[in-house]
C-alpha positions as YAML, in Angstrom:
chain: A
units: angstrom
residues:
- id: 1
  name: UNK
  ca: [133.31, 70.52, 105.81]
- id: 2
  name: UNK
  ca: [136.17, 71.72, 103.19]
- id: 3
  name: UNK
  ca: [139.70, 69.81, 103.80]
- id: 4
  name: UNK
  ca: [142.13, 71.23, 106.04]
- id: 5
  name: UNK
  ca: [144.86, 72.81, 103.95]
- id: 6
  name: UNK
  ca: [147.95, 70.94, 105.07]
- id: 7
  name: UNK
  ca: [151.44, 72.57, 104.98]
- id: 8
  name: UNK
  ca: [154.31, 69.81, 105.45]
- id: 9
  name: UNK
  ca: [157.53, 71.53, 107.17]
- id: 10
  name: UNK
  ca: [160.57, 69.44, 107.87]
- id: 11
  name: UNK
  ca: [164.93, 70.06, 107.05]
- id: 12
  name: UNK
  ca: [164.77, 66.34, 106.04]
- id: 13
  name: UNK
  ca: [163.43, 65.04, 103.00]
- id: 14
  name: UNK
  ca: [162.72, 61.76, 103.81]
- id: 15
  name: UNK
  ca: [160.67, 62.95, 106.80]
- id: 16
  name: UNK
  ca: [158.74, 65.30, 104.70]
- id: 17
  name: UNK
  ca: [158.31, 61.96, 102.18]
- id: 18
  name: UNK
  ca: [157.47, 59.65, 105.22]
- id: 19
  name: UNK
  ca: [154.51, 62.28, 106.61]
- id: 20
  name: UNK
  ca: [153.27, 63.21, 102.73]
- id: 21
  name: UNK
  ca: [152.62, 59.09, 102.30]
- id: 22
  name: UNK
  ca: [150.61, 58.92, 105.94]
- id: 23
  name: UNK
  ca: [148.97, 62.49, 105.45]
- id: 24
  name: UNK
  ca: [147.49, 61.04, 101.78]
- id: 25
  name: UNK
  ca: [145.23, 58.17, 104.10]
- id: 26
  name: UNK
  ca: [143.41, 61.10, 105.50]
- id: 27
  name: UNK
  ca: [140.91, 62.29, 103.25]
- id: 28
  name: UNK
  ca: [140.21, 65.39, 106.16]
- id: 29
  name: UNK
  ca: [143.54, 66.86, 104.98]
- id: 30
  name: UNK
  ca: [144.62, 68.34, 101.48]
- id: 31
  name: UNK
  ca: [148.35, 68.92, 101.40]
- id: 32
  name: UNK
  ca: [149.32, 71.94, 100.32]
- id: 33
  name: UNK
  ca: [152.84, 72.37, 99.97]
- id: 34
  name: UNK
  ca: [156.28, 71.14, 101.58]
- id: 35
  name: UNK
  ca: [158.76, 73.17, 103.07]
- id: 36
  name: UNK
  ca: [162.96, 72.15, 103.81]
- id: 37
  name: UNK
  ca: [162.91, 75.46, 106.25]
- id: 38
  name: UNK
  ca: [161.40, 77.86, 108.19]
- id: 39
  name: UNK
  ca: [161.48, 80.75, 105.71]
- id: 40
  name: UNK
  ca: [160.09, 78.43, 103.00]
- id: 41
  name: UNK
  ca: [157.33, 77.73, 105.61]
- id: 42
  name: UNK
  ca: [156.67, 81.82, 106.15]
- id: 43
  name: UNK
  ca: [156.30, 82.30, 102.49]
- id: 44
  name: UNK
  ca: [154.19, 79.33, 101.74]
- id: 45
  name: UNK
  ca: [151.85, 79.92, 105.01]
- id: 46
  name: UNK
  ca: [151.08, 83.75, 103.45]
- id: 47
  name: UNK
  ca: [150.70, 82.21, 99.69]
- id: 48
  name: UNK
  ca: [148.77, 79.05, 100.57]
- id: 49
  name: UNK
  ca: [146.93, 80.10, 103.84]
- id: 50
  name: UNK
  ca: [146.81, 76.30, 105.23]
- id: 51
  name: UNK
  ca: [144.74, 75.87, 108.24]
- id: 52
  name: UNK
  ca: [147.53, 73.36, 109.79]
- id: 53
  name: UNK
  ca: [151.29, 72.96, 109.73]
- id: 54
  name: UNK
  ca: [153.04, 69.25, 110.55]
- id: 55
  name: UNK
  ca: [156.38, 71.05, 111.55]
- id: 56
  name: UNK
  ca: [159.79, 70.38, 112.43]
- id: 57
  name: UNK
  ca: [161.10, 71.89, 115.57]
- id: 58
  name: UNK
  ca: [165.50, 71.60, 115.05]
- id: 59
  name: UNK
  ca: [165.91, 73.01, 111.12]
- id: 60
  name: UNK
  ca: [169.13, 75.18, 110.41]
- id: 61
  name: UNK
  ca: [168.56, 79.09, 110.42]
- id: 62
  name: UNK
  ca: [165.03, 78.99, 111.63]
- id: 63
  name: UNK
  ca: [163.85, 76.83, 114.25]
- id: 64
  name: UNK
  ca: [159.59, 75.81, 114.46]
- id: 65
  name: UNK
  ca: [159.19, 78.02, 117.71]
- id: 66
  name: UNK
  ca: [160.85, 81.52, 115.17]
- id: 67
  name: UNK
  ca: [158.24, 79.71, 112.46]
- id: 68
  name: UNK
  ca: [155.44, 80.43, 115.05]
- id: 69
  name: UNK
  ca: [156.29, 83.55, 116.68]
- id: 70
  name: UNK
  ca: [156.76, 85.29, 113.30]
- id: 71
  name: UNK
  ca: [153.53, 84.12, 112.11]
- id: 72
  name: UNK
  ca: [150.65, 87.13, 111.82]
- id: 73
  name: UNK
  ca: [148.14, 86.36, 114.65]
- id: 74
  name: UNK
  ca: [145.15, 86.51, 111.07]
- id: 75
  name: UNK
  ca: [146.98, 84.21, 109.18]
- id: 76
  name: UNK
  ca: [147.99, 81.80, 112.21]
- id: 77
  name: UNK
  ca: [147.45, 77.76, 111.35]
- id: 78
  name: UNK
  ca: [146.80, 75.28, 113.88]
- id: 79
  name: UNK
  ca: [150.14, 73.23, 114.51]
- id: 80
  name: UNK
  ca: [151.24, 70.08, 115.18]
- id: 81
  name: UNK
  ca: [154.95, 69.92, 116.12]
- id: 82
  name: UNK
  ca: [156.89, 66.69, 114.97]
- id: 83
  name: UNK
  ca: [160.29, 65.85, 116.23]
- id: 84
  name: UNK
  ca: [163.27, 63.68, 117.43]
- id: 85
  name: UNK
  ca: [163.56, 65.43, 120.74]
- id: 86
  name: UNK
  ca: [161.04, 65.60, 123.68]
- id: 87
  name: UNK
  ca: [162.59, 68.48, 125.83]
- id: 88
  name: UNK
  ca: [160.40, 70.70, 123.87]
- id: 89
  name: UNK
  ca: [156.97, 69.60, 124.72]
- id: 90
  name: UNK
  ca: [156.23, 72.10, 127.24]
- id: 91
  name: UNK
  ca: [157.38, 74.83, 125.06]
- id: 92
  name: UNK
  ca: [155.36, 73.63, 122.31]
- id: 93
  name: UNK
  ca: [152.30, 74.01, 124.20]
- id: 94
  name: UNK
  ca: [153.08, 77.46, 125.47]
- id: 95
  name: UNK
  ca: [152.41, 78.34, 122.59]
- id: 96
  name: UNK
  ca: [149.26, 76.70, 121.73]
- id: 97
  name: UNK
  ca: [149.94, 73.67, 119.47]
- id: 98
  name: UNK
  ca: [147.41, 71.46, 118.71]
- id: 99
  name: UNK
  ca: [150.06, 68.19, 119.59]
- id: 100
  name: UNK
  ca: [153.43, 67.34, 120.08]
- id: 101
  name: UNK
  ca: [154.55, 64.04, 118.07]
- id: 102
  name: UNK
  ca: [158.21, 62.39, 118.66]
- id: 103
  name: UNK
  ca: [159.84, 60.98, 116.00]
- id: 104
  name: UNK
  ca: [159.89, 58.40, 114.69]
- id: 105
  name: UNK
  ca: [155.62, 59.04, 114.27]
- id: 106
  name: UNK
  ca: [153.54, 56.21, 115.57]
- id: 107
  name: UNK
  ca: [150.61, 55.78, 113.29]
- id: 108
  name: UNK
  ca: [148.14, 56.38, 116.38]
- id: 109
  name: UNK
  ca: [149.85, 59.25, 117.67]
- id: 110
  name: UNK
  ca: [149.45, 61.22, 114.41]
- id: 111
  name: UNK
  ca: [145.62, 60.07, 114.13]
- id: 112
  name: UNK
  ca: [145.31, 61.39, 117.30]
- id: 113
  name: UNK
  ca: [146.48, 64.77, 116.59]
- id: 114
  name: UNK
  ca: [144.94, 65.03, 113.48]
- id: 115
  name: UNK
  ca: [141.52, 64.14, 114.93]
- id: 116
  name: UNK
  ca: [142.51, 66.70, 117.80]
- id: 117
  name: UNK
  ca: [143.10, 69.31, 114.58]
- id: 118
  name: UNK
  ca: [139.70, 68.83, 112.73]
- id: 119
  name: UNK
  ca: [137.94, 68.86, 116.41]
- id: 120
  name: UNK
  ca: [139.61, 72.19, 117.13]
- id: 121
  name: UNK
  ca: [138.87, 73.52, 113.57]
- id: 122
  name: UNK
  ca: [135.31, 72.37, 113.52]
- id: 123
  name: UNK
  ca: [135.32, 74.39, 116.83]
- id: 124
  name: UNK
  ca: [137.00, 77.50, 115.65]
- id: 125
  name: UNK
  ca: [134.43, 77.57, 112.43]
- id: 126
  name: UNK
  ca: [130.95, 76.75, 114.68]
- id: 127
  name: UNK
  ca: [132.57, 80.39, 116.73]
- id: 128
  name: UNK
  ca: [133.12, 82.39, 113.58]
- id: 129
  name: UNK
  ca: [129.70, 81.28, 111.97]
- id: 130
  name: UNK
  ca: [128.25, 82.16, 115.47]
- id: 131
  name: UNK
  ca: [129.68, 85.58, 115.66]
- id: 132
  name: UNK
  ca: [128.74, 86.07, 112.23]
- id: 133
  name: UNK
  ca: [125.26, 85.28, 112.59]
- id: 134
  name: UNK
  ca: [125.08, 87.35, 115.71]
- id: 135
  name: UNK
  ca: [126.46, 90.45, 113.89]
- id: 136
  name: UNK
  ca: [123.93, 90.17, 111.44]
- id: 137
  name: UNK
  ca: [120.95, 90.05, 113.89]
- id: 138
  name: UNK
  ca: [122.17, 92.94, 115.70]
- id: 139
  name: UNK
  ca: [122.34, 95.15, 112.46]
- id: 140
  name: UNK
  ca: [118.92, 93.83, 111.49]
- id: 141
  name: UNK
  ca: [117.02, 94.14, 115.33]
- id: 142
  name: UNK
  ca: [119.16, 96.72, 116.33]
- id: 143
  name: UNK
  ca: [118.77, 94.13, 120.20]
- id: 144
  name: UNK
  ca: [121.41, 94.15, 122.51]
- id: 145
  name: UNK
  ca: [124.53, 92.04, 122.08]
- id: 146
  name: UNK
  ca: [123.03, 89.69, 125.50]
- id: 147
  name: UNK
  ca: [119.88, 89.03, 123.69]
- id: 148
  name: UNK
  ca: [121.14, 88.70, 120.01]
- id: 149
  name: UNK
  ca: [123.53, 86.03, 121.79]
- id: 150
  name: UNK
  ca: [120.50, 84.11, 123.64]
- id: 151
  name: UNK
  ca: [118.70, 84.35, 120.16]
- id: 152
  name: UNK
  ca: [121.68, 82.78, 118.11]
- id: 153
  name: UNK
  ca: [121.67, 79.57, 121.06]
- id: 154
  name: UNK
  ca: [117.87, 79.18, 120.48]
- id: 155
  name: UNK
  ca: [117.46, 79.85, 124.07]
- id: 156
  name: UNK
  ca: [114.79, 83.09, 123.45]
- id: 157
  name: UNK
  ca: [111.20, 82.15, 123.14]
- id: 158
  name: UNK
  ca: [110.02, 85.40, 121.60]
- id: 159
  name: UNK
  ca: [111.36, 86.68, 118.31]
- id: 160
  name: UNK
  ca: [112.98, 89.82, 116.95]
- id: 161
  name: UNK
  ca: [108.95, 92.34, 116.44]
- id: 162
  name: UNK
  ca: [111.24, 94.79, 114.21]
- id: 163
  name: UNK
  ca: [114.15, 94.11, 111.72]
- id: 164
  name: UNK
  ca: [116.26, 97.02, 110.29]
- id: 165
  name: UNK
  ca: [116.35, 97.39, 106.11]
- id: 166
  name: UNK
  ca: [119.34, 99.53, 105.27]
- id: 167
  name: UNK
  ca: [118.90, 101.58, 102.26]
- id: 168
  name: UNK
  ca: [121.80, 103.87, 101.32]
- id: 169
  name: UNK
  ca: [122.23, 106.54, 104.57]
- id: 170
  name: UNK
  ca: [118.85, 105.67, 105.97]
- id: 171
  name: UNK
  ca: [117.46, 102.69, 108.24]
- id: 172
  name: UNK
  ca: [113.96, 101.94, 107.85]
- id: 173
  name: UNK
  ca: [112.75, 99.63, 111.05]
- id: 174
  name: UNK
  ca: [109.98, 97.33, 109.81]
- id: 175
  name: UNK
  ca: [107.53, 95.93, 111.70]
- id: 176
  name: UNK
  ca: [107.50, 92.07, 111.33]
- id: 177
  name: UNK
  ca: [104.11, 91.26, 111.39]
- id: 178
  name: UNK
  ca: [103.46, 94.31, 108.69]
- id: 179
  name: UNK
  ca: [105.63, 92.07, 105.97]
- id: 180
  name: UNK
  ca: [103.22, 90.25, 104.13]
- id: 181
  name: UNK
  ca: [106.05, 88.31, 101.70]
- id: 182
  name: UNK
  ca: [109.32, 87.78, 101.04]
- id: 183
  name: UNK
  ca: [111.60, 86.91, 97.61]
- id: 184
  name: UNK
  ca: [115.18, 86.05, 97.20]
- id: 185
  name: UNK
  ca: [116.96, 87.93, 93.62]
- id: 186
  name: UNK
  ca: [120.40, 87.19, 93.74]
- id: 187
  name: UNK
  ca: [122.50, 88.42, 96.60]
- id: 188
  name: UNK
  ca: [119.44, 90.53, 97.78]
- id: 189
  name: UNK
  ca: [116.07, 90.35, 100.06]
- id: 190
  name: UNK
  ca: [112.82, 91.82, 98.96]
- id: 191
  name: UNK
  ca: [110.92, 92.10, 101.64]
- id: 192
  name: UNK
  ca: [107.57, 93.14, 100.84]
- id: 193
  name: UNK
  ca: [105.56, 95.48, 103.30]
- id: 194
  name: UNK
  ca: [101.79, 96.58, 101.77]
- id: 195
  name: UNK
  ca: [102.60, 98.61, 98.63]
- id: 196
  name: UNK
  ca: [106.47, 99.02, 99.56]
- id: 197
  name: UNK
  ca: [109.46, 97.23, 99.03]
- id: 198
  name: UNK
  ca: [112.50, 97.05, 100.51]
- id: 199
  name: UNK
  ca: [115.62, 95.62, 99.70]
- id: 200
  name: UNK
  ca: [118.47, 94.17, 102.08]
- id: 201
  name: UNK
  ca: [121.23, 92.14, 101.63]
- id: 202
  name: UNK
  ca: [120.79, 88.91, 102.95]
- id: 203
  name: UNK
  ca: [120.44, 85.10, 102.05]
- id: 204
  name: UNK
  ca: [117.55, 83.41, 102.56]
- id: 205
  name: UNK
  ca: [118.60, 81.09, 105.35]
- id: 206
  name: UNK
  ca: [119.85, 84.14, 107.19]
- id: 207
  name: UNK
  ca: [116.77, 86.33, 107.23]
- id: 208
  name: UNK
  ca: [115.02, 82.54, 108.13]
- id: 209
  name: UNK
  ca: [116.41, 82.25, 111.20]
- id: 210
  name: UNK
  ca: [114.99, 85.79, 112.43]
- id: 211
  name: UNK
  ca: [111.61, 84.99, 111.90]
- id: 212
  name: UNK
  ca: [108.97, 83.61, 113.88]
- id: 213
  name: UNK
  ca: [108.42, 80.18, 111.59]
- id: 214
  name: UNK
  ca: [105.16, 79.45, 113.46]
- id: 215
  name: UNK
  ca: [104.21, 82.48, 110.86]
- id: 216
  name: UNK
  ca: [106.32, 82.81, 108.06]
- id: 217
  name: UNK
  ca: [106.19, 79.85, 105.89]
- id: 218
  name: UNK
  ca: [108.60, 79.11, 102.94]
- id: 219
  name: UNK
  ca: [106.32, 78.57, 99.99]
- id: 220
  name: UNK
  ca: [109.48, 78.51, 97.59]
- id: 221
  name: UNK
  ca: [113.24, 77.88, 97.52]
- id: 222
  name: UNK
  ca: [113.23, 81.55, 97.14]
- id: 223
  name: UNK
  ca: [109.78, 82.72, 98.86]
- id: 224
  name: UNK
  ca: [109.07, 83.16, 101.81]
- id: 225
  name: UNK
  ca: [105.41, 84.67, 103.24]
- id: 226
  name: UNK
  ca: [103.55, 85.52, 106.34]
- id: 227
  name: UNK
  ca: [100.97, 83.17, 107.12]
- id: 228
  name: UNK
  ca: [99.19, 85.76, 109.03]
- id: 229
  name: UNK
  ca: [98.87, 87.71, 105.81]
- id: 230
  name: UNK
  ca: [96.91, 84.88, 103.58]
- id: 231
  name: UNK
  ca: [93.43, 85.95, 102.53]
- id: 232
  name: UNK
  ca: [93.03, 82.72, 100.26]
- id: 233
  name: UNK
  ca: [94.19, 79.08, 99.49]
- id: 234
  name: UNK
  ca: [93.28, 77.56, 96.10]
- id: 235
  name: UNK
  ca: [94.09, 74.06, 95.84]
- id: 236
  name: UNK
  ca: [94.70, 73.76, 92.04]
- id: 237
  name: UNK
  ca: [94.00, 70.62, 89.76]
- id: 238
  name: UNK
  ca: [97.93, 69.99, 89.71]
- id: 239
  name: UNK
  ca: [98.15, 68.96, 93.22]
- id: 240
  name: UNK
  ca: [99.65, 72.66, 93.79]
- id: 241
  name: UNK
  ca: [98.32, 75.63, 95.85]
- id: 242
  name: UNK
  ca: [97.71, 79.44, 94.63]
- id: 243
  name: UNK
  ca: [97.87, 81.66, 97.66]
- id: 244
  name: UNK
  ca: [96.32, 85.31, 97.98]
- id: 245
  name: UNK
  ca: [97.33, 87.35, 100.19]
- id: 246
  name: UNK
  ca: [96.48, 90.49, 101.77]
- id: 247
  name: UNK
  ca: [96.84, 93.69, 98.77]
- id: 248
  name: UNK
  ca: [95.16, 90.38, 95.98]
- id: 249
  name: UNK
  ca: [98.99, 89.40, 95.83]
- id: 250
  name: UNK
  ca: [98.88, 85.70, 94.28]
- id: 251
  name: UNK
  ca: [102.03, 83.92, 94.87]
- id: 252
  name: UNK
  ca: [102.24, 79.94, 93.94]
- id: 253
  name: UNK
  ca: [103.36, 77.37, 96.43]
- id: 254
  name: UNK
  ca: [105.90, 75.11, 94.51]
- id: 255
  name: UNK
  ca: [105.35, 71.14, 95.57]
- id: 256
  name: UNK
  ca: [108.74, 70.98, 97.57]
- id: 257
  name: UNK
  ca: [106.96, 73.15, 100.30]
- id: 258
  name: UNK
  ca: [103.17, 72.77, 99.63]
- id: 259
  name: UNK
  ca: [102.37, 70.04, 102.70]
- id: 260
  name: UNK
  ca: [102.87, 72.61, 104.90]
- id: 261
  name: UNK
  ca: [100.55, 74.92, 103.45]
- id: 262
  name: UNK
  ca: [98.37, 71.82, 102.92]
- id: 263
  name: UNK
  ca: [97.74, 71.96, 106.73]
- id: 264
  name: UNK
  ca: [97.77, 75.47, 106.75]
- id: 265
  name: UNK
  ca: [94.81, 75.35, 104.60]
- id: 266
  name: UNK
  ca: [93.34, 72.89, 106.83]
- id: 267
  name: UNK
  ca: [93.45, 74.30, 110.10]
- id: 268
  name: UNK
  ca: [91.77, 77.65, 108.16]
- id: 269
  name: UNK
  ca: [89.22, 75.50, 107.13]
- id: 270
  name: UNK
  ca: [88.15, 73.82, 110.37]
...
């Protein structure tokens, strides 16, 4: 997990120093910038984009609460408010902060609301990637939003039987168990159906985690086949296995991912 980006935002320079020497222990946090006020804190928040903000509530002009409304809800950073005065504390989390930390900062009160921080942001990324990946199989299935959702848990027990392959204005809906291979180039999927192919863009890993793996086996860091679709295992001198598939396609297994195919080969044998 990347650092958070750490944005220090205090009227006193000494505090700023004091929080910059304790923030440096934490090898969670890259520091970002330092800020004397809250319009110095505005600009450096749009320019630096830190995922969390140690700030001061009492600074002349603009107080930490202004700081946080005026804040764009896309670029907001989890914050952890640090000051002399406790009357605030409700207010502070009214508004959503991560902690509330009196000054002067005890040394287990700011590892506590850092650790609170990096739980909350580990939270906040696990949701994105989630959404993400749910996006993705719903362009690809074209399945409800209820069943891409039970899908992205692992909670399904049957897998997506068609996957959508954009190309240009038109959507061409491929049967799974028709795809008899699969190879990464670049940014792209080519997912190979008989004599056609089609090209999405996907990773690897992504298009992975749609597929049945009791069939489709990766035989390379960028290959991917249908078990269902072998004709033919060679076991060749070098330890290595030449498969055929379906259409005389002969695709080599590299040794990373041959012990698989190794019992493949086995159970078509017995």
């Amino acid at each position: 997990m990347p650092a958070l980006r750490t944005l220090i935002v205090d009227d006193e320079s000494l505090a700023r120093r004091g929080l910059r020497l304790r923030l440096l222990e934490y090898a969670e946090l890259e520091i970002v910038g330092e800020c004397s006020n809250g319009l110095e804190a505005l600009q450096q928040v749009a320019e630096q984009q830190p995922n969390l903000i140690l700030l001061d509530i009492q600074m002349p002009g603009m107080d930490g609460f202004d700081v946080v409304r005026r804040l764009q809800a896309d670029t907001m950073p989890m914050v952890i408010f640090v000051t002399a005065f406790d009357e605030y504390a409700i207010a502070a989390f009214d508004i959503n902060a991560v902690d509330y930390i009196l000054k002067p900062v005890d040394e287990e009160r700011l590892a506590a609301a850092i650790q609170r921080a990096l739980q909350q942001h580990d939270q906040q990324t696990l949701a994105v990637q989630k959404q993400k990946l749910v996006e993705l199989i719903m362009n690809m299935t074209g399945a409800d939003a209820g069943k891409v959702d039970a899908l992205a848990e692992g909670e399904l027990s049957d897998w997506p039987s068609t996957i959508n392959i954009r190309d240009g204005d038109e959507v061409h809906r491929v049967d799974v168990t028709e795809i008899d291979w699969i190879d990464a180039a670049g940014d792209y999927m080519c997912v190979h159906v008989g004599e056609q192919t089609h090209i999405m863009r996907s990773t690897m890993k992504q298009l992975e985690s749609l597929l049945n793996p009791e069939h489709f086996v990766r035989v390379h860091r960028s290959t991917m086949v249908n078990s269902d679709r072998i004709r033919h295992y060679r076991h060749l001198s070098n330890g290595e296995y030449l498969l055929t598939l379906e259409g005389d396609t002969q695709i080599k297994v590299s040794r990373s991912y041959r012990d698989r195919i190794k019992n493949l080969a086995r159970q078509a044998a017995g």
